[in-house]
C-alpha positions in Angstrom: 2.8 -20.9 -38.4 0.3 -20.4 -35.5 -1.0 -17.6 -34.3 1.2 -17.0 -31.1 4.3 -17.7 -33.1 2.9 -15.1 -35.7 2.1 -12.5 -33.0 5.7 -12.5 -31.4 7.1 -12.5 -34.8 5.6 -9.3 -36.0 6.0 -8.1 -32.2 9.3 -8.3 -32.9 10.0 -6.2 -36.3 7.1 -4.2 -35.2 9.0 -3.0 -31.7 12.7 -1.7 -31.0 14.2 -4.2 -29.1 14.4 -2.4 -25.3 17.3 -0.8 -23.9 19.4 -1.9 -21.2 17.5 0.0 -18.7 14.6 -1.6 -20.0 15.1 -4.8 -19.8 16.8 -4.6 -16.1 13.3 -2.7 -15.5 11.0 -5.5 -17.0 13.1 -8.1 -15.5 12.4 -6.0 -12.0 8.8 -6.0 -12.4 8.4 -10.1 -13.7 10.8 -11.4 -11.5 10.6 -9.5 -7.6 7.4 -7.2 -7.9 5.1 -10.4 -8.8 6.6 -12.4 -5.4 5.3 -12.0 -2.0 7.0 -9.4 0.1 7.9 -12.4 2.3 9.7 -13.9 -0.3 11.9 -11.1 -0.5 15.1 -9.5 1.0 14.9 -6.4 2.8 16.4 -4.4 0.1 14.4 -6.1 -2.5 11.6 -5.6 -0.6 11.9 -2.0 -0.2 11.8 -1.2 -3.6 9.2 -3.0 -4.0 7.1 -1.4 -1.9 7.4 2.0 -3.7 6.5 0.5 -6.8 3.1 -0.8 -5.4 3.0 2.7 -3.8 4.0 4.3 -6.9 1.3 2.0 -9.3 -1.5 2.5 -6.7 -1.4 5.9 -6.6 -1.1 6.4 -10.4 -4.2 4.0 -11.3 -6.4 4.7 -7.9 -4.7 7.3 -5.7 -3.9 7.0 -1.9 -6.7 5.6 -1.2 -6.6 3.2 -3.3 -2.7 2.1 -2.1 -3.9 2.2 1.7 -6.9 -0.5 0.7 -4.8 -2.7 -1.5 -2.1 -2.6 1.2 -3.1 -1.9 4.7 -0.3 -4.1 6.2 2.7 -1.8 4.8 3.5 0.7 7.7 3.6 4.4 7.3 7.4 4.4 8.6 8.4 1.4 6.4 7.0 3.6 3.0 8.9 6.6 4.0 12.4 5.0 5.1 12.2 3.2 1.7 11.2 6.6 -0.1 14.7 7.8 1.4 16.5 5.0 1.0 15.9 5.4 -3.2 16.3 9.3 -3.1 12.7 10.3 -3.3 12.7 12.4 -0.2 10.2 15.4 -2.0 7.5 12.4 -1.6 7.6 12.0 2.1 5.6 15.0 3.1 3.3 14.1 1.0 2.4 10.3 1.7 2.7 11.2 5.6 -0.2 14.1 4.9 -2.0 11.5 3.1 -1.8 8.6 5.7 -3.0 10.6 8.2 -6.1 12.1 6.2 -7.5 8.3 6.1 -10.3 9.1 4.3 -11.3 9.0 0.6 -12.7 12.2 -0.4 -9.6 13.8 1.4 -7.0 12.4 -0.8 -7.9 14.6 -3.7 -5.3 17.1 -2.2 -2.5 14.5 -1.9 -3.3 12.6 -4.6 -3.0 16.0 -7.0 0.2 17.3 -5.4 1.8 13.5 -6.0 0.8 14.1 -9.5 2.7 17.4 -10.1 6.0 16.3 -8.3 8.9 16.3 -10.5 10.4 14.2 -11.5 7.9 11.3 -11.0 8.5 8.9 -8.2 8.3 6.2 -11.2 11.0 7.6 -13.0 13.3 8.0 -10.0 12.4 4.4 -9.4 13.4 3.4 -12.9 16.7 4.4 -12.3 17.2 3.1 -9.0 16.4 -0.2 -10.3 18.6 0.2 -13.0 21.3 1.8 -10.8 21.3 -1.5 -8.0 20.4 -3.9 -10.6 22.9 -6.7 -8.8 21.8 -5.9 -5.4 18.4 -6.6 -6.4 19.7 -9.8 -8.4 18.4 -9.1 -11.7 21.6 -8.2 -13.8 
C-alpha cells in the first residue's frame, strides 16, 4: 500500500467522520471561497467576502484584510455583514477602515477579538443555514 493510501486510511479511523454542518462548511470553503469573486453570484459572493474578512483578521488583523483586499468596498463589507446577521461587527470594521493605518488597528483589531459570538461562528451557521442558495447541498 503506498504511502498516500496509508495516510488517508489511518486519517480515517484516526478522525470522526464530520458532521453535516461540517461538511456543508468544508464544501463552502473548497468549492466558492477558492474561486474568484467574479466567478461568483452576488449572494455567493457576499459570504464570501466575510470569510476573507473574517480569516484576515484572525491570522493578520485589519490591516492585514485591507492589503490583501484593497478592491472590496467599505459599504459592500458592511451590507454583507447585515445581510448574514452580524450587525455587532459593523461599528467596528467602519472604525477600522477609516483609521487606515497599521499601528491604529490594535484597538479594532482587539475589540473584533472579544465580540461574541465570533463572526466565524455566525458564519458557520449561515453557511450551513443557505447551504442550497449557495449551491453546495
Amino acid at each position: 500500500m503506498n504511502i498516500i493510501k496509508k495516510l488517508i486510511k489511518s486519517r480515517k479511523e484516526t478522525y470522526p467522520p464530520l458532521s453535516t454542518e461540517g461538511q456543508i462548511w468544508n464544501k463552502f470553503i473548497e468549492e466558492l471561497c477558492t474561486k474568484d469573486l467574479s466567478e461568483l453570484t452576488d449572494f455567493q459572493k457576499s459570504v464570501v467576502i466575510i470569510f476573507q474578512y473574517d480569516a484576515n483578521v484572525i491570522m493578520n488583523g485589519h490591516s492585514g484584510f485591507f492589503e490583501c483586499y484593497p478592491h472590496i468596498e467599505t459599504e459592500e463589507i458592511v451590507k454583507s455583514l447585515s445581510a448574514i446577521d452580524a450587525g455587532m461587527y459593523i461599528d467596528n470594521f467602519k472604525e477600522a477602515s477609516r483609521r487606515g493605518e497599521w499601528d491604529d488597528h490594535i484597538d479594532t483589531d482587539n475589540a473584533f477579538y472579544s465580540i461574541q459570538p465570533s463572526l466565524g461562528n455566525i458564519l458557520m451557521e449561515y453557511v450551513a443555514l443557505h447551504a442550497d442558495k449557495l449551491g453546495i447541498k
